[in-house]
Phi, psi and omega in degrees: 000320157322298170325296153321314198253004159258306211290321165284354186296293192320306180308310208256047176247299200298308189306305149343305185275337171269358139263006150247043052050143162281178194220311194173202188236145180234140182270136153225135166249137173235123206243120178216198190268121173208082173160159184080212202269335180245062188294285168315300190310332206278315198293285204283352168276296172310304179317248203340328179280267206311333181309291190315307167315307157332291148324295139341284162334283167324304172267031174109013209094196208217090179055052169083345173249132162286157187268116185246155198218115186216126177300138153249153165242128198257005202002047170053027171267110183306263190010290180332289178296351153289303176350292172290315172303301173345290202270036131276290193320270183007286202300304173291346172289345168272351183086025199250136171273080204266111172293335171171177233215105163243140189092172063238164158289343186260152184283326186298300167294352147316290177310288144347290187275355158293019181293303198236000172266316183303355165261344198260173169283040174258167174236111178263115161246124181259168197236007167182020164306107192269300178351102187281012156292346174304330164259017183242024155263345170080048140310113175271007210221013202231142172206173186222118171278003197236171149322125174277194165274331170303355165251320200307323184317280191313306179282308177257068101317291175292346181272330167274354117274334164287311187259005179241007218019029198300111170277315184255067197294118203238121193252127185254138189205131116021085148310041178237190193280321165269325174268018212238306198275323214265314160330268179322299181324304178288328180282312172290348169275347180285314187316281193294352147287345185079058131242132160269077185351143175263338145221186176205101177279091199282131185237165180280185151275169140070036197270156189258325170203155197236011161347333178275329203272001213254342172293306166322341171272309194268007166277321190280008176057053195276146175268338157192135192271131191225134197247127198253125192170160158259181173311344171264009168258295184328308175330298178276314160317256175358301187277345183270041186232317189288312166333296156348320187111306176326068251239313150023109183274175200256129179241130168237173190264183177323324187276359162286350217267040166236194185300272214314345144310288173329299191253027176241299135354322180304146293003331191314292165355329238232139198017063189247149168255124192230102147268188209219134182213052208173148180274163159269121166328345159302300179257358186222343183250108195301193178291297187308314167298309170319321183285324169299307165313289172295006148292320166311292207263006204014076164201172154273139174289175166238179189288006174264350180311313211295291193296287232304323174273344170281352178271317179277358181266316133006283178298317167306289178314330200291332190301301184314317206275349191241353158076066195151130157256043184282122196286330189281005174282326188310300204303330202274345194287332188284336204246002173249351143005140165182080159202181192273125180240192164322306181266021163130152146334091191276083180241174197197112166313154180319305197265019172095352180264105155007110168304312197241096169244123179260134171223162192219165177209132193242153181267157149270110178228135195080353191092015185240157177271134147250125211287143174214348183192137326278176178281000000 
């Protein structure tokens, strides 16, 4: 009788271990800038990615499989994010089972590697891509967790006139695919405020100095300067406007909107307007994530933690509901969504967009961003 009730014991031991078993492995890639300058934004998109896998993993996975998680760095070079989109098609021509893509961070290699993605069988979400053209291709495989500049313009426009009082707006912008697209956005929402810019200024990207750009900004005698731009414009921008005399206050976009504007920018830095289209970790994210995040990753997050792990929970879910990692079954289970994540409710338009875009606008105090809008 003994014999007998250890030999089941041994069966439904073995039985056990072979239905929690992993069933095999799932790629999930995430590819931004994790080198240079928008190093950090990128980095903290992956942490985040990897957070949500972790998690997942710990409870069995994904429809039974782990999830391995594997970084590209596109070093915020469009060429590049075709380059990195290759070698995932590649990857999937090998039979490797890739489930979807979060990024890029930038709108432009966003764009660029949508090239090559939009063919493959996969589901791409970026987690701060803004440019609203990006959802007017009739990508059937592409989504988004974040705010576009069609929500992003408008609102601060009105927080930089209604609440900043700006009469003499000087809009400085990014010769790139987002500051380009945020520029037209902001400018026509000032128009429809009755403000007319008093000037509008195009700077390149990722310049050590802007030293040329800067008499035309300050002849037009501003009351605020708005920069459509990222942190490796802000950064630099910024401390030569204060140098300068340019005394004005700084509204900078979204894209400013991490450490590395604070502390590379600092002392300039320090009560400057940083929007936001994505929430801060800070304010939305409880303990237990922290502490899981910082297993991953032995850091603290950043303001990209956040879409990065709500982008890839997007995707997990779209997987749950559709029982399959067949991406267009993935993509329609994703677009039939509704729930809740780090950033917010998640619900998704016909084209891939946020139903509900939320924007935020944070001050720098102390060398930390706080939330100001709204409050």
């Amino acid at each position: 009788m003994k014999k007998t009730l250890v030999l089941l014991t041994l069966v439904t031991q073995i039985a056990t271990a072979c239905a929690s078993a992993p069933r095999g492995e799932v790629l999930l890639y995430v590819v931004a800038p994790l080198s240079g300058w928008q190093a950090n934004g990128g980095q903290t998109v992956a942490g985040g990615a990897r957070t949500l896998a972790e998690q997942l993993n710990r409870q069995g996975g994904l429809l039974g499989y782990t999830i391995k998680v594997i970084t590209l760095d596109d070093q915020a070079d469009s060429d590049v994010a075709v380059d990195r989109a290759k070698e995932i098609a590649d990857a999937i021509k090998q039979g490797k089972k890739v489930i979807g893509v979060i990024g890029h961070l930038n709108s432009g290699q966003t764009l660029a590697a949508m090239q090559i993605y939009k063919d493959l069988p996969l589901v791409v979400i970026t987690p701060t891509a803004s440019e609203v053209s990006l959802t007017k291709q009739g990508y059937r495989n592409f989504f988004r967790v974040n705010a576009t500049d069609a929500a992003q313009g408008p609102a601060l426009a009105r927080f930089i006139v209604e609440h900043l009082g700006g009469k003499r707006i000087v809009v400085v912008h990014a010769d790139n695919e987002y500051g380009n697209g945020l520029r037209d956005q902001i400018v026509s929402a000032f128009k429809a405020l009755g403000v007319t810019p008093a000037a509008i200024v195009k700077i390149p990207e990722a310049q050590t100095t802007y030293a040329k750009f800067i008499a035309p900004i300050k002849d037009a005698q501003p009351d605020v300067v708005f920069l459509a731009g990222y942190e490796t414009e802000g950064m630099v921008l910024l401390p030569e406007l204060r140098d300068a005399g340019v005394t004005a206050k700084f509204v900078c976009s979204d894209g400013c909107f991490n450490s590395t504007y604070v502390d590379e920018a600092a002392p300039a830095s320090e009560g400057t307007y940083v929007g936001a289209i994505t929430p801060d970790p800070k304010i939305v994210a409880d303990k237990t994530w922290w502490s899981d995040y910082q297993k991953v990753e032995a850091r603290n997050p950043d303001t990209y933690s956040v879409p990065g792990y709500a982008a890839a929970a997007v995707l997990a879910e779209g997987i749950k509901k559709a029982n399959t990692f067949d991406a267009a079954r993935v993509a329609d289970a994703i677009r039939a969504l509704d729930f809740n994540t780090l950033v917010g409710r998640v619900a998704y338009d016909a084209n891939g967009d946020l139903k509900e875009q939320r924007v935020y606008v944070f001050q720098v105090k102390e060398g930390a961003f706080v939330q100001v809008y709204p409050k």
